[in-house]
N, C-alpha and C positions, 0 to 999 in steps of 0.2 A: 504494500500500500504506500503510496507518495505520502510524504509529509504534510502536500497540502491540498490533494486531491485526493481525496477517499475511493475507494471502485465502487461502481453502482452498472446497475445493470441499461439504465437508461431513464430520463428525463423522469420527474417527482410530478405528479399535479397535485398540490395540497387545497384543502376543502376550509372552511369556516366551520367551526364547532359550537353550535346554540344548541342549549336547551335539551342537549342529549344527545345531539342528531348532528351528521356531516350535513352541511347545506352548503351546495354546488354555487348559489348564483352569484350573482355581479360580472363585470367585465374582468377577463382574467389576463394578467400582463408576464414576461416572461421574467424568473429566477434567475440572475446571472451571477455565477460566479466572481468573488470578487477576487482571486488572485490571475486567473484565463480568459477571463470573459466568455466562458461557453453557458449555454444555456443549458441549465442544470434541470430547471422545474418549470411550474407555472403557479402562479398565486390570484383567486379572485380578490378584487377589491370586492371592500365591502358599501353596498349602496345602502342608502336610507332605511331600507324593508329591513335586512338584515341588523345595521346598528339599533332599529328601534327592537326588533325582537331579542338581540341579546341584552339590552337593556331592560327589559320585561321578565326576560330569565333571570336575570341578577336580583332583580326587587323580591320575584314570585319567591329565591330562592331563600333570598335573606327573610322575606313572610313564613316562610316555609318550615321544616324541619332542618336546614342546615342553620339557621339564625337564630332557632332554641335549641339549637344543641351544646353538651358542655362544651368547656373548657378542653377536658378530658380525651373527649370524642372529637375535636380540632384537631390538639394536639397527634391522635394518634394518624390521621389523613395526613399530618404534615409529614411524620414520621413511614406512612406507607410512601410517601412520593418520594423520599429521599431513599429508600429501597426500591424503591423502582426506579429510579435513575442509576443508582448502583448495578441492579440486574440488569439495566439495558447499556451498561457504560458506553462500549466503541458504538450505538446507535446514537446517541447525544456527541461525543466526540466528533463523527461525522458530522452531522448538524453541525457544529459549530463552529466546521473548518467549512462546510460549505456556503453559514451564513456569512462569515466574517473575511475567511482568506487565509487566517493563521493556520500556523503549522499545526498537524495534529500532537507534538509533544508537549505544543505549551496548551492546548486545550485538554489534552490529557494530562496533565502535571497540576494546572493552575483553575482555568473553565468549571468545566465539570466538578472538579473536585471542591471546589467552592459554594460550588452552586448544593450540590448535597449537602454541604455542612451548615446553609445557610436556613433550609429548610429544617434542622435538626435544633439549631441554633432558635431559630423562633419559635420551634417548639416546646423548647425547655424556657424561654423566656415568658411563654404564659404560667409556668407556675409562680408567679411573683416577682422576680427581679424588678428594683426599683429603677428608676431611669437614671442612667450610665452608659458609659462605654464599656464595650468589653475586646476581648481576644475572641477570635475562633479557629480553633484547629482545623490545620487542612492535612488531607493525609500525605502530605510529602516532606512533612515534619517544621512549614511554615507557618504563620499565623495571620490572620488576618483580621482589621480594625473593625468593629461593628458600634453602632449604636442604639438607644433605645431612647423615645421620647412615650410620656406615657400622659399624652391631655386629659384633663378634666371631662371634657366631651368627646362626641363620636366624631372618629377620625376625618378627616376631610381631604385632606390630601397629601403627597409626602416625596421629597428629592430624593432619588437615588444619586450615588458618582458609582458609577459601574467602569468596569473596561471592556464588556462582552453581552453578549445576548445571554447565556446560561444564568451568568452570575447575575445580571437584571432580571432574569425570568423567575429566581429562587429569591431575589431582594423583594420583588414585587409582588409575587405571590404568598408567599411564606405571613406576612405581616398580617395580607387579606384571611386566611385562612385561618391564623390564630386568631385575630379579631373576631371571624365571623360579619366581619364589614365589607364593603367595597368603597372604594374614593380611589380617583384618579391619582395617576404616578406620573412625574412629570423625570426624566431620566436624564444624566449630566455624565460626561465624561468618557 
């Protein structure tokens, strides 16, 4: 396998994920690789129909059973996803040399392995930790800076500084997930 071209047997089309269900529509544009520039996949944007329905799913969901559920029962979702990112490792590693262009050792060294910890990380952060910084261990025996703000009220929205799509996708989601909230992530760096 090249360091920054993964083997794939030929072109991706990836779907929009609402509400349970792959949904096809919107106009679809093409996935280009960012270190070749070959056409990797295809991605639909998404139109009106689609952003208002996933926003109907997020409300219905937060209504829902996922928005009374514990703490407990957060935590362990967050803790199944960071096990399934481990089970799936070199399928995230791909992703993320083909979103990005990096090599696949530093998204297998640094990406990836982050992005797991981060989800692990805000999971042990809802048993109580008061707002601080902390360390997180990454398995390549490095650490990385995290933080915690913990408002008065229901979250509204929150900067990441990322250096990758993995690690924003585990910064981003990880925090929703233990909340049990949704608000907008506005991503730097």
């Amino acid at each position: 396998m090249s360091d920054v071209r993964p083997a794939q047997a030929g072109p991706r089309h990836w779907a929009h994920y609402v509400s349970g269900r792959f949904d096809e529509t919107g106009v679809r544009f093409p996935l280009v690789h960012p270190a070749d520039g070959a056409v990797i996949g295809t991605v639909p944007e998404a139109d009106a129909g689609t952003v208002d329905r996933a926003v109907r799913a997020a409300r219905s969901a937060l209504d829902g059973p996922w928005g009374s559920s514990t703490v407990e029962e957060r935590c362990a979702v967050l803790r199944r996803i960071a096990d399934g990112m481990e089970a799936r490792f070199e399928e995230f590693v791909a992703a993320e040399v083909a979103d990005t262009g990096k090599p696949a050792s530093l998204a297998r060294s640094v990406d990836i392995p982050r992005g797991i910890a981060n989800f692990r990380a805000y999971a042990d952060l809802a048993w109580g930790r008061p707002e601080q910084a902390f360390a997180t261990a990454v398995p390549d025996g490095t650490r990385a800076l995290n933080s915690t703000v913990r408002p008065s009220c229901r979250a509204r929205s929150a900067v990441l500084h990322s250096c990758g799509p993995s690690f924003a996708r585990g910064a981003r989601y990880a925090p929703r997930k233990r909340t049990g909230r949704e608000f907008p992530v506005e991503s730097r760096g």
